[in-house]
mmCIF file of the C-alpha atoms, coordinates in Angstrom:
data_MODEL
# 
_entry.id   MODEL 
# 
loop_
_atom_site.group_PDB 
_atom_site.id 
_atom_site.type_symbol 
_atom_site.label_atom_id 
_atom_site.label_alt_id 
_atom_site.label_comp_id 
_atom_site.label_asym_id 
_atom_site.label_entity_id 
_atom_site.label_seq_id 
_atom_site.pdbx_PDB_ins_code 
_atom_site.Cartn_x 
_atom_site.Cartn_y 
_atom_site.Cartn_z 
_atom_site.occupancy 
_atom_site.B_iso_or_equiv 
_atom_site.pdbx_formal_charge 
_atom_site.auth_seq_id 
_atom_site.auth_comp_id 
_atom_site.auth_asym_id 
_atom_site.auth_atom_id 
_atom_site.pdbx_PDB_model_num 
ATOM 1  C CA . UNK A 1 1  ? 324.264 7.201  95.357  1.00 0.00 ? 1  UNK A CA 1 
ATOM 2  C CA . UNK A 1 2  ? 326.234 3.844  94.488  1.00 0.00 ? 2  UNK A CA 1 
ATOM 3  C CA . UNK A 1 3  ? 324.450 3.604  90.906  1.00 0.00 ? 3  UNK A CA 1 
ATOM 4  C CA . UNK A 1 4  ? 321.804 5.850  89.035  1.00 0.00 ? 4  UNK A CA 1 
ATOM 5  C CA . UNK A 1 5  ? 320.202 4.875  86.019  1.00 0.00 ? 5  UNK A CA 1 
ATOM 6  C CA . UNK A 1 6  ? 318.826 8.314  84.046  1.00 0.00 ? 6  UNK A CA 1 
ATOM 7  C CA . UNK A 1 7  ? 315.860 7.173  81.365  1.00 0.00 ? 7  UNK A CA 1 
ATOM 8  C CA . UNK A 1 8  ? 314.712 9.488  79.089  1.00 0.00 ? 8  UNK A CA 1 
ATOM 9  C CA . UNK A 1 9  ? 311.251 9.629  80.137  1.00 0.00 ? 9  UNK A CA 1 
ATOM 10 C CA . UNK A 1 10 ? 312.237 11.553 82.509  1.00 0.00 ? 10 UNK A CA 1 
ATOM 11 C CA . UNK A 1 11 ? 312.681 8.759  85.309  1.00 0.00 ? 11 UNK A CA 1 
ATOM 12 C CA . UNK A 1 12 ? 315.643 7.399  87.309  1.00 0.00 ? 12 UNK A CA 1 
ATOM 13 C CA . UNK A 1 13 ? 316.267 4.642  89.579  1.00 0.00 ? 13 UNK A CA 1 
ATOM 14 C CA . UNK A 1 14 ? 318.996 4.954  92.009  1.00 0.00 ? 14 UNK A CA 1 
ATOM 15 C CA . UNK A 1 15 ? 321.036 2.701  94.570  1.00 0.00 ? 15 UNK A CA 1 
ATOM 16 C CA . UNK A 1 16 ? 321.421 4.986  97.504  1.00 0.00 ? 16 UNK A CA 1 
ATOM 17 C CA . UNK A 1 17 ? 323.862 3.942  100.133 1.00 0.00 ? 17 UNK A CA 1 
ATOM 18 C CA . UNK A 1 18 ? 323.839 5.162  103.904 1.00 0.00 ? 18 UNK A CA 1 
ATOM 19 C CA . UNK A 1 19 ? 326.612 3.399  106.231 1.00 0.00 ? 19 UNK A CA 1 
ATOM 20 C CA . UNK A 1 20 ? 325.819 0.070  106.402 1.00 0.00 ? 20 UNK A CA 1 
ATOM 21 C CA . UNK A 1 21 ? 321.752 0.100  104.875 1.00 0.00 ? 21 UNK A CA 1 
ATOM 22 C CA . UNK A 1 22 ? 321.629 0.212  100.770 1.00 0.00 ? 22 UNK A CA 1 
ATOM 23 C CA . UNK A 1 23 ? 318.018 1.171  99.554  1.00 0.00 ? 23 UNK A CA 1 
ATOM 24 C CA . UNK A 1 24 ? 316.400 1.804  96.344  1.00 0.00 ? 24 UNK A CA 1 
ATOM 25 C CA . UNK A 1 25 ? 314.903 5.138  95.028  1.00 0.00 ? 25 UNK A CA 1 
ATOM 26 C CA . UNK A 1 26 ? 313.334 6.168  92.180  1.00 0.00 ? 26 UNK A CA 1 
ATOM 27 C CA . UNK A 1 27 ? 311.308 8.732  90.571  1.00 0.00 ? 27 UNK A CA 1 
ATOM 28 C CA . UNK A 1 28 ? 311.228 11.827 88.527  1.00 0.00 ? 28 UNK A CA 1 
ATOM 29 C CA . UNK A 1 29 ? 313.826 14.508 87.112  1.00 0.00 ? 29 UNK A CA 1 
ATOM 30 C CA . UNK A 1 30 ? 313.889 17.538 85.324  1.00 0.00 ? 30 UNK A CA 1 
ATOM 31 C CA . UNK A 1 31 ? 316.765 19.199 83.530  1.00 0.00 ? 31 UNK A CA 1 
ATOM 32 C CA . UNK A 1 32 ? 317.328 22.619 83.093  1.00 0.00 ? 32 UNK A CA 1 
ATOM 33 C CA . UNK A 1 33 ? 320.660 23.677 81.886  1.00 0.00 ? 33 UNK A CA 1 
ATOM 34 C CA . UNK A 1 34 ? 323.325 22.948 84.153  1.00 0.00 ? 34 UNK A CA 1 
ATOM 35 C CA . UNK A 1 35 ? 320.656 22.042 86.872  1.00 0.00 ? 35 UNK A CA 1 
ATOM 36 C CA . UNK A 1 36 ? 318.781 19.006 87.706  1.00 0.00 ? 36 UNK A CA 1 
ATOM 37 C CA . UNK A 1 37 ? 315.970 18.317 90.220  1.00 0.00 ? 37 UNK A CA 1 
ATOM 38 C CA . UNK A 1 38 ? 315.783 14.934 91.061  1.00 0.00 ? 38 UNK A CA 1 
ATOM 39 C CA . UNK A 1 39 ? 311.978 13.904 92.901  1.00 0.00 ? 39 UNK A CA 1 
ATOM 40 C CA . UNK A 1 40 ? 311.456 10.577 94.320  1.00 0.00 ? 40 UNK A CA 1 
ATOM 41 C CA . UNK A 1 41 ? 308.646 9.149  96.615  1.00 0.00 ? 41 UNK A CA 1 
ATOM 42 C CA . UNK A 1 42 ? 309.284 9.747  100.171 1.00 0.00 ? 42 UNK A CA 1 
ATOM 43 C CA . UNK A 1 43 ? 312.233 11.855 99.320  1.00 0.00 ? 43 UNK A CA 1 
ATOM 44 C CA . UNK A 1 44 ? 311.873 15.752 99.102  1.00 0.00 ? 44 UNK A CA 1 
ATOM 45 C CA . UNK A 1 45 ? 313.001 17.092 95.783  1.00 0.00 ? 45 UNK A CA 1 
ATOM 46 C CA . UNK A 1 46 ? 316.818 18.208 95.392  1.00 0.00 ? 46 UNK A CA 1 
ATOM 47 C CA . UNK A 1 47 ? 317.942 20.352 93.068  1.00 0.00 ? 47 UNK A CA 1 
ATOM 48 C CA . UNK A 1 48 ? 321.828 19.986 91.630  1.00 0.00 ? 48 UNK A CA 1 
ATOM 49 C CA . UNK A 1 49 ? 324.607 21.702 89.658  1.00 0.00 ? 49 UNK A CA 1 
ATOM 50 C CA . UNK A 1 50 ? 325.795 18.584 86.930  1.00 0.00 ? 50 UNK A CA 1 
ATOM 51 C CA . UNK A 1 51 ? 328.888 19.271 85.349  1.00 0.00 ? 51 UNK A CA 1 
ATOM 52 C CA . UNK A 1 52 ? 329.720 16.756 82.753  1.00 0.00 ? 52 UNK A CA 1 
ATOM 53 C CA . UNK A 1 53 ? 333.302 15.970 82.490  1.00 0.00 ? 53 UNK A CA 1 
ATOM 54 C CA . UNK A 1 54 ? 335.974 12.440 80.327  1.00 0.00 ? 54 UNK A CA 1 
ATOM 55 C CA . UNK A 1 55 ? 332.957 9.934  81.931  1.00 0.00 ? 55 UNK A CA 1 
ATOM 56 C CA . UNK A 1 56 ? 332.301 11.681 84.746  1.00 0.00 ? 56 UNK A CA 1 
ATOM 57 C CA . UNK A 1 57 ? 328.847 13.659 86.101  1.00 0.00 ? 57 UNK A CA 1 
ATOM 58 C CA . UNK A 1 58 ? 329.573 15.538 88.862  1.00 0.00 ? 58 UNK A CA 1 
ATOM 59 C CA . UNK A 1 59 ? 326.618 16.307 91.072  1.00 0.00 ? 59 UNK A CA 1 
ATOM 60 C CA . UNK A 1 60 ? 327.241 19.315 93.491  1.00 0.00 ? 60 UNK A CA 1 
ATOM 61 C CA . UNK A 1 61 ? 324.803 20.344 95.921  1.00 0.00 ? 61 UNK A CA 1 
ATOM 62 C CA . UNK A 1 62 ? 324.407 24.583 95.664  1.00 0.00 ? 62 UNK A CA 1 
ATOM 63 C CA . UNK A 1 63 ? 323.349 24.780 98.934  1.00 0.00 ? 63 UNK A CA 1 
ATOM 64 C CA . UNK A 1 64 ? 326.229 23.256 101.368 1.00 0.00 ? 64 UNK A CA 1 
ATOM 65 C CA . UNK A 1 65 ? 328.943 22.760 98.541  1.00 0.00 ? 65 UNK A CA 1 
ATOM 66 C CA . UNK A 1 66 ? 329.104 19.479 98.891  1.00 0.00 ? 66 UNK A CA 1 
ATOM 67 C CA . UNK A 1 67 ? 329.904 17.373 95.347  1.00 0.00 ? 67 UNK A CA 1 
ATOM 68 C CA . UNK A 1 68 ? 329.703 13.321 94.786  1.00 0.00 ? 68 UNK A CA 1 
ATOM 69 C CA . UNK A 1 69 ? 331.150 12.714 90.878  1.00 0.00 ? 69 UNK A CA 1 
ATOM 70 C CA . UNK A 1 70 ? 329.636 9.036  88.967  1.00 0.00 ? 70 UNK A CA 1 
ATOM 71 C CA . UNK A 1 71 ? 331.386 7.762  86.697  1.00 0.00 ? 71 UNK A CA 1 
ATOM 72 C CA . UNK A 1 72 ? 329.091 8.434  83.011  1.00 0.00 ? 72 UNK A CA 1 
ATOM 73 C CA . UNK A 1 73 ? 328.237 4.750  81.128  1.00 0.00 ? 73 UNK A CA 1 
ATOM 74 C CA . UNK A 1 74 ? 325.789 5.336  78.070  1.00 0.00 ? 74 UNK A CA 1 
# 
């Protein structure tokens, strides 16, 4: 992601980069504890480990390991 917005509806709108092509998602999440499942339309829903840190969320993937960390704006 280059930007996410979290609402507290429950919805999110996100700037998601690959390469060269920038699109926009949104859609749905759910938190649950340290978890989050983020659910968006013609994406399949992901579930991450957040760990909040000094305006930082890092989002890490419990599957392959992999982490991305946003910087936290309220």
């Amino acid at each position: 992601f280059g930007a996410v917005t979290f609402a507290p509806d429950g919805t999110f709108t996100a700037e998601a980069k690959y390469g060269e092509t920038t699109r926009a998602v949104s859609g749905r999440y759910t938190r649950d504890g340290e978890r989050m499942t983020l659910a968006g339309q013609g994406m399949p829903p992901r579930t991450y480990t957040v760990a909040t840190g000094d305006g930082t969320a890092i989002f890490t993937d419990p599957a392959s390991g992999k982490s991305m960390t946003l910087d936290r704006f309220k």
